[in-house]
mmCIF file of the N, C-alpha and C atoms, coordinates in Angstrom:
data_MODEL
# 
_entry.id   MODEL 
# 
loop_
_atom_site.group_PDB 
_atom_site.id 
_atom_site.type_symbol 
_atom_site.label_atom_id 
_atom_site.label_alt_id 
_atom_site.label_comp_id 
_atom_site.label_asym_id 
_atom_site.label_entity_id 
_atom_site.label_seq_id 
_atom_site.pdbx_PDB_ins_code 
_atom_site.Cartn_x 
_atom_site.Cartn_y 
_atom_site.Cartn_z 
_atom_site.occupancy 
_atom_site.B_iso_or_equiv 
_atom_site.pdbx_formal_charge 
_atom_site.auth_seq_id 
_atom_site.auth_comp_id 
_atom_site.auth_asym_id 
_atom_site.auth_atom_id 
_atom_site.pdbx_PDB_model_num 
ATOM 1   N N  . UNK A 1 1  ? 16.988  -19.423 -8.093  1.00 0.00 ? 1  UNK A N  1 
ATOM 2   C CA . UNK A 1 1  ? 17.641  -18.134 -8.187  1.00 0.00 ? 1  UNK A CA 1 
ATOM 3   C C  . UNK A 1 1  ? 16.733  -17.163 -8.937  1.00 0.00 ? 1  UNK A C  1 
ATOM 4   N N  . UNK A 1 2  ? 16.700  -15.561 -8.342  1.00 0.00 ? 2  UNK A N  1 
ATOM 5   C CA . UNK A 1 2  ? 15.783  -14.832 -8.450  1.00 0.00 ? 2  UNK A CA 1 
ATOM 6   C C  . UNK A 1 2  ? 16.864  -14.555 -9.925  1.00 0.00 ? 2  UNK A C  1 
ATOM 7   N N  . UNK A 1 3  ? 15.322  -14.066 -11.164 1.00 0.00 ? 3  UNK A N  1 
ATOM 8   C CA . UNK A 1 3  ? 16.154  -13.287 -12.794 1.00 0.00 ? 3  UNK A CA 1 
ATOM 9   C C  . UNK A 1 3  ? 16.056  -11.281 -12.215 1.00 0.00 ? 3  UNK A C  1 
ATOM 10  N N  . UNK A 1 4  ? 17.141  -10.667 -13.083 1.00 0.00 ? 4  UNK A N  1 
ATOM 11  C CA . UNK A 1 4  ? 17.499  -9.367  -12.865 1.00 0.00 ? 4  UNK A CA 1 
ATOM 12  C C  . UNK A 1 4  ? 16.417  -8.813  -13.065 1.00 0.00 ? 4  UNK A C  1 
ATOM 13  N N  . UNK A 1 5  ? 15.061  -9.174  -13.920 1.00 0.00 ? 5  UNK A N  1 
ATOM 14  C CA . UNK A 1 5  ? 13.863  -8.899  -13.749 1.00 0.00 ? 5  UNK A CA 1 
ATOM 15  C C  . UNK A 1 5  ? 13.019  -8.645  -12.796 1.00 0.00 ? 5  UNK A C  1 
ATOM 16  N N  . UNK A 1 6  ? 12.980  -10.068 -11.702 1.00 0.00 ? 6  UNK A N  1 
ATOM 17  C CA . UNK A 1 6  ? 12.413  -10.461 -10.777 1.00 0.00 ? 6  UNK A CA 1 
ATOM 18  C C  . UNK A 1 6  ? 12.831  -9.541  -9.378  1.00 0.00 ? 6  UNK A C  1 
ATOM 19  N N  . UNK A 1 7  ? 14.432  -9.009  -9.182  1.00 0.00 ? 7  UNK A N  1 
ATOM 20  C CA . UNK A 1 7  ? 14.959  -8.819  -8.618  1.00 0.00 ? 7  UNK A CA 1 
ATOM 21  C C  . UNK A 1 7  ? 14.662  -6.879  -8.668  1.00 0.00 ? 7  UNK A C  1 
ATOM 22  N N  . UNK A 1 8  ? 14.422  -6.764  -9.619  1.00 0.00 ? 8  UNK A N  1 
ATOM 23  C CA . UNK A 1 8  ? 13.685  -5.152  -9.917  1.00 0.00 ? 8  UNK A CA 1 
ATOM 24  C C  . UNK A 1 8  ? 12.190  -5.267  -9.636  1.00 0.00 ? 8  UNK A C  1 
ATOM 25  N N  . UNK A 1 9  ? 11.421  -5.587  -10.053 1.00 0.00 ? 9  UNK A N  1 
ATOM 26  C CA . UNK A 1 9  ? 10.254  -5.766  -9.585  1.00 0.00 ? 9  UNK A CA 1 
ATOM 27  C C  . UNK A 1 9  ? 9.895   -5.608  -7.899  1.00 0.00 ? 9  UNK A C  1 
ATOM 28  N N  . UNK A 1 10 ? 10.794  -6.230  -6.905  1.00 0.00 ? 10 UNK A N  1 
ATOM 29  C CA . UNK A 1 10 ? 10.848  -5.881  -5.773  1.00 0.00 ? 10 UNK A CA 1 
ATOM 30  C C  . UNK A 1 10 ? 9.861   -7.216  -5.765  1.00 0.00 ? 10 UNK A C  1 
ATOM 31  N N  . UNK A 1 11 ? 9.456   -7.325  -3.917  1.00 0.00 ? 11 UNK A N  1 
ATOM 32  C CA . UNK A 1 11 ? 9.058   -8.537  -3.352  1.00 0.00 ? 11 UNK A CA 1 
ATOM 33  C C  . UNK A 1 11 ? 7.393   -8.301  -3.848  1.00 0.00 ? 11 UNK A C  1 
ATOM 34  N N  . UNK A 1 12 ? 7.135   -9.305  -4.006  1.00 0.00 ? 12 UNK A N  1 
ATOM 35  C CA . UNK A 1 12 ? 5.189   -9.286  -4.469  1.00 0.00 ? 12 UNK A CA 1 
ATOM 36  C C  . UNK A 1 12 ? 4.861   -10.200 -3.372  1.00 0.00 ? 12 UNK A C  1 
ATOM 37  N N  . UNK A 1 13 ? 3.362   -9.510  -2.531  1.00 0.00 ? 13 UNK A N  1 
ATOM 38  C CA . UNK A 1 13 ? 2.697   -9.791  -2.410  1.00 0.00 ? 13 UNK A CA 1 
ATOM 39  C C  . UNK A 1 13 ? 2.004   -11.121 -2.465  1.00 0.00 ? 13 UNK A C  1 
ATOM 40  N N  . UNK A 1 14 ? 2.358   -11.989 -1.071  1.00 0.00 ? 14 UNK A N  1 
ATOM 41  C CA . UNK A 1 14 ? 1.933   -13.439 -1.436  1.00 0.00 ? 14 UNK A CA 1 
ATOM 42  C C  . UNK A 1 14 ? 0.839   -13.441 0.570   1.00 0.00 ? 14 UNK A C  1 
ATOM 43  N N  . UNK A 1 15 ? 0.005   -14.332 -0.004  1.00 0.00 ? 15 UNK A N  1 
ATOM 44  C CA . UNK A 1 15 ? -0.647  -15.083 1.095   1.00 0.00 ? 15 UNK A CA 1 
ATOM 45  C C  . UNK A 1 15 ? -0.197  -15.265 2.282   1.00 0.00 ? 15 UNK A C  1 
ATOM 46  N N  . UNK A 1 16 ? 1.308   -15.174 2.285   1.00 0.00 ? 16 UNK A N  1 
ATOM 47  C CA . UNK A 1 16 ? 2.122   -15.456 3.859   1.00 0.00 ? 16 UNK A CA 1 
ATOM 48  C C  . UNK A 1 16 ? 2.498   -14.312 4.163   1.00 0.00 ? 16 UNK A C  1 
ATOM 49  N N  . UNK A 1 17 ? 2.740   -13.246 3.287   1.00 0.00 ? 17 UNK A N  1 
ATOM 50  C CA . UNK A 1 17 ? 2.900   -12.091 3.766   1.00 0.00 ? 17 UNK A CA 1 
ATOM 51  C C  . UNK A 1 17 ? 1.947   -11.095 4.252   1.00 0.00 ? 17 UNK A C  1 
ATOM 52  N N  . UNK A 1 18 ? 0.872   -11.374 3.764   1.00 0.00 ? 18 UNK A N  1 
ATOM 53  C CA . UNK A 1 18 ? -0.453  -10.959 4.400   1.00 0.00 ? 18 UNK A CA 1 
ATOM 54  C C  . UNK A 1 18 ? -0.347  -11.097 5.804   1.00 0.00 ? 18 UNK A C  1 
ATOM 55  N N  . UNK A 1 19 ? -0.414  -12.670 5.906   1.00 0.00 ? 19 UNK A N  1 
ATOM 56  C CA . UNK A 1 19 ? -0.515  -13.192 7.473   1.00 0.00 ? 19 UNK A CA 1 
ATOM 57  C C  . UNK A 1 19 ? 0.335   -12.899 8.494   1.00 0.00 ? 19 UNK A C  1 
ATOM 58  N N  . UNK A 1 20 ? 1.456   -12.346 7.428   1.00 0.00 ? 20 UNK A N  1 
ATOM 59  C CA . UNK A 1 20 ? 2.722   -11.927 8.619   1.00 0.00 ? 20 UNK A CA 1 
ATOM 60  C C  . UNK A 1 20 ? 2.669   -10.740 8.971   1.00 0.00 ? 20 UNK A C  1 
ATOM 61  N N  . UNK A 1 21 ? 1.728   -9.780  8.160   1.00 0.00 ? 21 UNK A N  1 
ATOM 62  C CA . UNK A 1 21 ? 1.348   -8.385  8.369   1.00 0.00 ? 21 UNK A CA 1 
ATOM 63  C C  . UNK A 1 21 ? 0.158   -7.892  8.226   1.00 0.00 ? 21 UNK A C  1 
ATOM 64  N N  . UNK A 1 22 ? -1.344  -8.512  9.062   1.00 0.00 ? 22 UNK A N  1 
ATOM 65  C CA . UNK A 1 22 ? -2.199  -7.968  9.121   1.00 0.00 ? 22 UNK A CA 1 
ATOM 66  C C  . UNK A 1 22 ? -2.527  -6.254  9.314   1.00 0.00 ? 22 UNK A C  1 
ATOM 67  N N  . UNK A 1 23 ? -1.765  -5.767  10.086  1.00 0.00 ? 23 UNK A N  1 
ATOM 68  C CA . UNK A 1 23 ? -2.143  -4.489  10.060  1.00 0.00 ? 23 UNK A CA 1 
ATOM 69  C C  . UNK A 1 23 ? -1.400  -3.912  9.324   1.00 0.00 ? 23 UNK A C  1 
ATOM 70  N N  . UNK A 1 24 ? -0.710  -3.872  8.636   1.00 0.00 ? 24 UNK A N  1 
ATOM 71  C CA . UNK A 1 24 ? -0.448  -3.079  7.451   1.00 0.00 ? 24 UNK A CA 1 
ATOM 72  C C  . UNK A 1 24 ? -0.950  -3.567  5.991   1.00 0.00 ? 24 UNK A C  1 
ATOM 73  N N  . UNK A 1 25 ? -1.642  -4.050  6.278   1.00 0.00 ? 25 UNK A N  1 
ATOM 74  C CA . UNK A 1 25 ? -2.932  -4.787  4.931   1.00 0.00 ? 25 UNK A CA 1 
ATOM 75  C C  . UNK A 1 25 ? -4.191  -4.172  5.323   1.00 0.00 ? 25 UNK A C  1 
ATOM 76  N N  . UNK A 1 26 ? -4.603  -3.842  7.032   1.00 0.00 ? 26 UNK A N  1 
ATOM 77  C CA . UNK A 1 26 ? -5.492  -3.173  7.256   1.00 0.00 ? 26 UNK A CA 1 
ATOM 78  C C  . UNK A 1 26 ? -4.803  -1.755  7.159   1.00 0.00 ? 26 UNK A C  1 
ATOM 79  N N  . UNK A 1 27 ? -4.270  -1.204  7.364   1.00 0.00 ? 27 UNK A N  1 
ATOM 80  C CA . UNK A 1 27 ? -3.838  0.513   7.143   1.00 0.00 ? 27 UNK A CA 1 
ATOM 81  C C  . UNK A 1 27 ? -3.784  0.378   5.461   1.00 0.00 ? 27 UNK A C  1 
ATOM 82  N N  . UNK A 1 28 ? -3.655  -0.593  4.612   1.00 0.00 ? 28 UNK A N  1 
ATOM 83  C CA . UNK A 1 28 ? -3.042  -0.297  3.329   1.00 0.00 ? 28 UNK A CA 1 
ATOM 84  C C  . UNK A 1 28 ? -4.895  0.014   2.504   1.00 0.00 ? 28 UNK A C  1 
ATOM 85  N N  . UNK A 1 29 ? -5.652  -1.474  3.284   1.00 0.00 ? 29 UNK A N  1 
ATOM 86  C CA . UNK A 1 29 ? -6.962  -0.868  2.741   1.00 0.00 ? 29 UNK A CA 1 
ATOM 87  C C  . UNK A 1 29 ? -7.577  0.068   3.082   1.00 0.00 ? 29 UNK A C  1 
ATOM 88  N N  . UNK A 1 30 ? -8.075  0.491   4.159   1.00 0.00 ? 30 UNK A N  1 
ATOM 89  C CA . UNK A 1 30 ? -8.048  1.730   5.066   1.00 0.00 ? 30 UNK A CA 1 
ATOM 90  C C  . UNK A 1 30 ? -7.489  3.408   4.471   1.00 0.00 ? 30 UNK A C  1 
ATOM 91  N N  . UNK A 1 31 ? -6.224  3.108   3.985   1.00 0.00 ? 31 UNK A N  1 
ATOM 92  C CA . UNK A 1 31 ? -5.834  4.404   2.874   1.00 0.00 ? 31 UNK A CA 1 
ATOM 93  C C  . UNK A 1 31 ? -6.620  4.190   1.674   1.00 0.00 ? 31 UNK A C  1 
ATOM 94  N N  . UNK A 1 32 ? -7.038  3.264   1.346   1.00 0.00 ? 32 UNK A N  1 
ATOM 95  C CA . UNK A 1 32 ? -7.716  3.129   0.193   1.00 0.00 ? 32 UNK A CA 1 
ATOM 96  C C  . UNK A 1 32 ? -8.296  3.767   -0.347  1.00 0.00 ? 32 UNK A C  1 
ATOM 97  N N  . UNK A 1 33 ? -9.545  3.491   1.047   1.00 0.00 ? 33 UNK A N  1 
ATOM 98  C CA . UNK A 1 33 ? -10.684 3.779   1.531   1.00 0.00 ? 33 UNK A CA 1 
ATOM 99  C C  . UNK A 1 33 ? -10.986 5.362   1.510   1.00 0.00 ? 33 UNK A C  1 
ATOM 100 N N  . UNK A 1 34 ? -10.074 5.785   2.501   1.00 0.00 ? 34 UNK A N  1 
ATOM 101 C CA . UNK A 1 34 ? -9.910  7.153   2.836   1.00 0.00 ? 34 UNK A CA 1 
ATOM 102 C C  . UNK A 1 34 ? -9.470  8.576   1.333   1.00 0.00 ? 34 UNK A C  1 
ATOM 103 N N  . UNK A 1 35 ? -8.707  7.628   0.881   1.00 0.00 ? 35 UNK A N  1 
ATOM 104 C CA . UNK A 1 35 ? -8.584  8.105   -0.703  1.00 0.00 ? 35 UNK A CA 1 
ATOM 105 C C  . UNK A 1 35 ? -9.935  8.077   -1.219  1.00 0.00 ? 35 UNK A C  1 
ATOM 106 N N  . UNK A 1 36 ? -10.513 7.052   -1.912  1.00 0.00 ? 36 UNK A N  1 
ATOM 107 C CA . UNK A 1 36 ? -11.433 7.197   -2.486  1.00 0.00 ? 36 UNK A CA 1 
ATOM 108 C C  . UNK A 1 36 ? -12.490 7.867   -2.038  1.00 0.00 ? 36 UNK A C  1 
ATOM 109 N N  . UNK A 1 37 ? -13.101 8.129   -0.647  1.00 0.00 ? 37 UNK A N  1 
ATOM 110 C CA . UNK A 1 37 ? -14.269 9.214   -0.314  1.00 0.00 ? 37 UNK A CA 1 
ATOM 111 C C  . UNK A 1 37 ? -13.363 10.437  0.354   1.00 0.00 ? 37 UNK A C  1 
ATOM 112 N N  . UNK A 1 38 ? -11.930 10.566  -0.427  1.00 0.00 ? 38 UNK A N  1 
ATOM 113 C CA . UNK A 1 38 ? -11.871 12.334  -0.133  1.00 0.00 ? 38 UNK A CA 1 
ATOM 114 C C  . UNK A 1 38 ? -11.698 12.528  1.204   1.00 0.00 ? 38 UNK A C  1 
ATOM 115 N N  . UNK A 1 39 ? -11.058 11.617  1.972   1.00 0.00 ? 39 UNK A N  1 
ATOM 116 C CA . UNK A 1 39 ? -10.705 12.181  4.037   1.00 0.00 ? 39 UNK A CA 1 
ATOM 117 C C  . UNK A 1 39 ? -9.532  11.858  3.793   1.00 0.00 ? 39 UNK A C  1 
ATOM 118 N N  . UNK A 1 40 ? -8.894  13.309  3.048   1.00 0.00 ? 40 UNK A N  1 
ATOM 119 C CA . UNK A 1 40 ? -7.432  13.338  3.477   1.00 0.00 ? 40 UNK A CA 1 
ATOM 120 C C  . UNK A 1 40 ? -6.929  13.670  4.771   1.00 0.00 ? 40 UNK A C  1 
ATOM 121 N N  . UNK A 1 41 ? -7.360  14.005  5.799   1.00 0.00 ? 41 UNK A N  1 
ATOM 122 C CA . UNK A 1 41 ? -6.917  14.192  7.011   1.00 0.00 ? 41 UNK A CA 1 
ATOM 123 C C  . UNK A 1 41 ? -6.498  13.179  7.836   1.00 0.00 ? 41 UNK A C  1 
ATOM 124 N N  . UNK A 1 42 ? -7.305  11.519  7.472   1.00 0.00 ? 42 UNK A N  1 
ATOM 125 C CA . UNK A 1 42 ? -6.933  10.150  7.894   1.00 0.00 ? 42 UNK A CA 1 
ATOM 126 C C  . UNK A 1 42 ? -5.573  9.890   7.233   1.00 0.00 ? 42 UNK A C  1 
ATOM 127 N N  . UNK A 1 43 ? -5.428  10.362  6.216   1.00 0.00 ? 43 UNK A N  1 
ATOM 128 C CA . UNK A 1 43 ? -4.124  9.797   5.097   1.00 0.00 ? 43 UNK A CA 1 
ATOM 129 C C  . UNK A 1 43 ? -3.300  9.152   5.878   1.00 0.00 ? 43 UNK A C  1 
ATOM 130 N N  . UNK A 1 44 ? -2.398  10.633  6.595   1.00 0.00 ? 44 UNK A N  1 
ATOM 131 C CA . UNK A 1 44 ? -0.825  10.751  6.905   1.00 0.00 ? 44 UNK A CA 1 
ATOM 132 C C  . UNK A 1 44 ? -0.687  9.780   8.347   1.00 0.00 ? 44 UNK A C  1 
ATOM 133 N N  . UNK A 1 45 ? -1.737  9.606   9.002   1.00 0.00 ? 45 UNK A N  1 
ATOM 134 C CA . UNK A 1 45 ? -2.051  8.523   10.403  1.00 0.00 ? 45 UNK A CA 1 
ATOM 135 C C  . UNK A 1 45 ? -2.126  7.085   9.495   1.00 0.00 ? 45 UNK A C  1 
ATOM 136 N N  . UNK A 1 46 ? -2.725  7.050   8.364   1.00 0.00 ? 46 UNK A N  1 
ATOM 137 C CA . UNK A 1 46 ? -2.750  5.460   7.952   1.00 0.00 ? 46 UNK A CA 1 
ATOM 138 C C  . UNK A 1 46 ? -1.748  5.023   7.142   1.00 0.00 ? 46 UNK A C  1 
ATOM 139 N N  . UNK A 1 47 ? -1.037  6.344   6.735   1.00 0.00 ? 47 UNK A N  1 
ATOM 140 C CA . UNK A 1 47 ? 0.441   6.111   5.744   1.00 0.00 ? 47 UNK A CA 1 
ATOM 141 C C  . UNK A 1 47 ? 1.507   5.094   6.648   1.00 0.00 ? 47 UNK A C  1 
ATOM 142 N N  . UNK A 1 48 ? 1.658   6.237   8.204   1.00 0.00 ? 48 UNK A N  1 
ATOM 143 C CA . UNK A 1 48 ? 2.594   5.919   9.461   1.00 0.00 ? 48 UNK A CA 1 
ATOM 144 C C  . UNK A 1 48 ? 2.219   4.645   9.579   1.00 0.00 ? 48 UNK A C  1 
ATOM 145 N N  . UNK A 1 49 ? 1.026   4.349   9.825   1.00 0.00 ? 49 UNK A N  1 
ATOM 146 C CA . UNK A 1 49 ? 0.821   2.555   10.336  1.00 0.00 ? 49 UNK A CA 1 
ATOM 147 C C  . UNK A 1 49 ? 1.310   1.694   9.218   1.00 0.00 ? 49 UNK A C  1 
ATOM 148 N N  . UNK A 1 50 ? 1.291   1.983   8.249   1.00 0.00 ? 50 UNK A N  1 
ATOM 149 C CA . UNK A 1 50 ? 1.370   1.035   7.109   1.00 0.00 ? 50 UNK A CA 1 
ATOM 150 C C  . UNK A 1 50 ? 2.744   1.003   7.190   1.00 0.00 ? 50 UNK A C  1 
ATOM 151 N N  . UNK A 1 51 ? 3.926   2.072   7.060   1.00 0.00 ? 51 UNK A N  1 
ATOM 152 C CA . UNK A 1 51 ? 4.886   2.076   6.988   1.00 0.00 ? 51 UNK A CA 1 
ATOM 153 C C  . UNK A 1 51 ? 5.529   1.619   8.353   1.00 0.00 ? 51 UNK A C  1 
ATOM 154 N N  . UNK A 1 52 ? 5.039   1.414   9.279   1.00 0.00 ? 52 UNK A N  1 
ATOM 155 C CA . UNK A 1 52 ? 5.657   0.520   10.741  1.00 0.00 ? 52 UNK A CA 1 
ATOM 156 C C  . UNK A 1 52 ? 5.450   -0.540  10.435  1.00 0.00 ? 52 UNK A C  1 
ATOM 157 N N  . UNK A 1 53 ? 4.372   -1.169  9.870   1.00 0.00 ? 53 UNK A N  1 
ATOM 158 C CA . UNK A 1 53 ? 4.060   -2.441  9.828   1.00 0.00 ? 53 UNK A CA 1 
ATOM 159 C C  . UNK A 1 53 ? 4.437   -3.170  8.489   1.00 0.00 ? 53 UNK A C  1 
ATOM 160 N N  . UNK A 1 54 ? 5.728   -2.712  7.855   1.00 0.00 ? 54 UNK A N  1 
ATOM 161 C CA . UNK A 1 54 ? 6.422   -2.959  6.721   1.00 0.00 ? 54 UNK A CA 1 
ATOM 162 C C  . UNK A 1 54 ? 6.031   -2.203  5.089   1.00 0.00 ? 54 UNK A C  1 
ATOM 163 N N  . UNK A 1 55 ? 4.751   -1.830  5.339   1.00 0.00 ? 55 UNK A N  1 
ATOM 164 C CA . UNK A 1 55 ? 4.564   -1.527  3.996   1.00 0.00 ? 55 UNK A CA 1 
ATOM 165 C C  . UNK A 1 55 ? 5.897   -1.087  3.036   1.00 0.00 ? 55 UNK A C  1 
ATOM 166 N N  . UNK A 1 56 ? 6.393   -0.921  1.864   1.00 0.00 ? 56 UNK A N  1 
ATOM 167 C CA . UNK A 1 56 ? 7.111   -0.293  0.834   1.00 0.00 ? 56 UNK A CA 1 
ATOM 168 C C  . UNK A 1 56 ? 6.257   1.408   0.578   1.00 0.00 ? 56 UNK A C  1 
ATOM 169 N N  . UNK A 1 57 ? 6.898   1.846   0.143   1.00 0.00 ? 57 UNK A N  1 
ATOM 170 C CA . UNK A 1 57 ? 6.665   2.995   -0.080  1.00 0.00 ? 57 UNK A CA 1 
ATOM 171 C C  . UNK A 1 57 ? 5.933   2.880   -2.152  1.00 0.00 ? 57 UNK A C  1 
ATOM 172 N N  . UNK A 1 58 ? 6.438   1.877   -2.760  1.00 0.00 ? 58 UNK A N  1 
ATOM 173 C CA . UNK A 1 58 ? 5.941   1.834   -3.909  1.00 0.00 ? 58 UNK A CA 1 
ATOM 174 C C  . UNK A 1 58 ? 4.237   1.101   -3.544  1.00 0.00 ? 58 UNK A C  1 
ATOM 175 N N  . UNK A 1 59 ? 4.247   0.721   -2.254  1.00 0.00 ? 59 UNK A N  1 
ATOM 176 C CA . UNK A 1 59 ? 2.423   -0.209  -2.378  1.00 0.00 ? 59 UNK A CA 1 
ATOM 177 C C  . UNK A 1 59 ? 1.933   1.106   -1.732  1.00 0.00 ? 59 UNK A C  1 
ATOM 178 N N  . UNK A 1 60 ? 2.425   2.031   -1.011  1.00 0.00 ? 60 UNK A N  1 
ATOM 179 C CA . UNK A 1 60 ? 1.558   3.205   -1.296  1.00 0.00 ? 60 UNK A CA 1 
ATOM 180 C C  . UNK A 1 60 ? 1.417   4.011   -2.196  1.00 0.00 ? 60 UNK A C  1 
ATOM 181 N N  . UNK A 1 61 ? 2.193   4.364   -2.738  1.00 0.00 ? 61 UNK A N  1 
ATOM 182 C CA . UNK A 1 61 ? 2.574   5.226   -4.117  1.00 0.00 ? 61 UNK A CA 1 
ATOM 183 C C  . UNK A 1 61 ? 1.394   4.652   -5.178  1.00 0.00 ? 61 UNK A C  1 
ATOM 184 N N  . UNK A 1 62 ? 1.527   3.037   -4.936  1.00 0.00 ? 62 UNK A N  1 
ATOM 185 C CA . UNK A 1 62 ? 0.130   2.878   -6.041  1.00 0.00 ? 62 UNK A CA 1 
ATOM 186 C C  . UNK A 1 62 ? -1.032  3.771   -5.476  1.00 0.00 ? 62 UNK A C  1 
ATOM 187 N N  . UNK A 1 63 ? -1.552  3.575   -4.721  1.00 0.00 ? 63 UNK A N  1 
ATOM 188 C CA . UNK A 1 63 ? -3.000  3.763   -4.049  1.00 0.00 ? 63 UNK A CA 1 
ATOM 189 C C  . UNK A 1 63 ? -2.860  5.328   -4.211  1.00 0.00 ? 63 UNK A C  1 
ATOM 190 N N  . UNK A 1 64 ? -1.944  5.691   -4.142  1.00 0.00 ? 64 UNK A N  1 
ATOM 191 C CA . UNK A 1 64 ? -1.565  7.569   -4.570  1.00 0.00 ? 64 UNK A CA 1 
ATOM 192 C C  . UNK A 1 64 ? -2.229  8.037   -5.942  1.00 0.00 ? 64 UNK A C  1 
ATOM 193 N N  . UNK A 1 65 ? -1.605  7.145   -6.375  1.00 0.00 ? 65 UNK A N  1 
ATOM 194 C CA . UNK A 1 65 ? -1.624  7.506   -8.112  1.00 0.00 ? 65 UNK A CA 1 
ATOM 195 C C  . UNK A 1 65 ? -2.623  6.537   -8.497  1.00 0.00 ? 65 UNK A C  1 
ATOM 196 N N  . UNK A 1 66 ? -3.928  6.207   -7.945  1.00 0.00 ? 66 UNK A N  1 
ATOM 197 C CA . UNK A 1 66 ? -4.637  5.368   -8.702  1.00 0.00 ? 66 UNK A CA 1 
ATOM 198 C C  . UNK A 1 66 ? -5.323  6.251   -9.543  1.00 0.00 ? 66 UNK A C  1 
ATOM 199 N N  . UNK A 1 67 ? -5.807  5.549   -10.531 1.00 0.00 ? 67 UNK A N  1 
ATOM 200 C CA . UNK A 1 67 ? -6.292  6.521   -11.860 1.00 0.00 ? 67 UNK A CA 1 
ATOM 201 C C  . UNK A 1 67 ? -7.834  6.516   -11.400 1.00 0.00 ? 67 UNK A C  1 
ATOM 202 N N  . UNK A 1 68 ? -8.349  5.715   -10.375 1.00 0.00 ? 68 UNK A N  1 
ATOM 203 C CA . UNK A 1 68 ? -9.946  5.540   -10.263 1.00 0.00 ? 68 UNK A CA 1 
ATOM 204 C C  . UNK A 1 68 ? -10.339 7.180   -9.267  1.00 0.00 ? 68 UNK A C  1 
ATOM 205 N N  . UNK A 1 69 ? -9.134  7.766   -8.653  1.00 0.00 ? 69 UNK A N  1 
ATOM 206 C CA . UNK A 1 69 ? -9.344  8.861   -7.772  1.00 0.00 ? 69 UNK A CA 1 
ATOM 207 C C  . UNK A 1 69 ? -9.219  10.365  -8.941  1.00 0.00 ? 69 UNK A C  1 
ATOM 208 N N  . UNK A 1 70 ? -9.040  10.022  -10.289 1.00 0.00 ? 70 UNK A N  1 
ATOM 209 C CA . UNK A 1 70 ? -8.661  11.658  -10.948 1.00 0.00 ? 70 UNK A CA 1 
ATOM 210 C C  . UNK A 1 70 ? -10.080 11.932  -11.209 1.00 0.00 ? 70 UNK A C  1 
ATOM 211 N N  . UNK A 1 71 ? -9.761  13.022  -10.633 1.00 0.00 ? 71 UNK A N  1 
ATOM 212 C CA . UNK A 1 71 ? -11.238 14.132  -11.649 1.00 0.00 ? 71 UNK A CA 1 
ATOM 213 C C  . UNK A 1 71 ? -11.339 13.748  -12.706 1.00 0.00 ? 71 UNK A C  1 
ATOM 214 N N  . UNK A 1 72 ? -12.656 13.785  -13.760 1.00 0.00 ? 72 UNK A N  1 
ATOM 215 C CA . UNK A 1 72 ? -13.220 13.614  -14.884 1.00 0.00 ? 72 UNK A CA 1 
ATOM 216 C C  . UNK A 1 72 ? -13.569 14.939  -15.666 1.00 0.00 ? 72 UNK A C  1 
# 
């Protein structure tokens, strides 16, 4: 039985879920990607794939808000 902890946290990321969703592991790195060298125009096309192919809206939200993309 999942703790009220576990159950907030939401589902993590395991090895079988990968396999059960290759292309939204490829759209999820792919936004990454596209984040980090600045082609926001790919974004909103690799957001859509990710989000058909199950992504959560919080495993994009990370890659949104990564701290490695702020100006210095």
């Amino acid at each position: 039985m999942r703790t009220i902890e576990e159950n907030a946290r939401g589902p993590t990321l395991t090895l079988l879920s990968v396999k059960k969703h290759p292309v939204k592991l490829t759209a999820l790195l792919y936004l990454r990607e596209a984040l980090l060298r600045q082609r926001y125009e790919r974004c909103p096309e690799l957001i859509r794939v990710a989000r058909e192919w199950g992504a959560q809206d919080r495993e994009i939200e990370e890659l949104l808000e990564d701290a490695r993309r702020m100006p210095r």
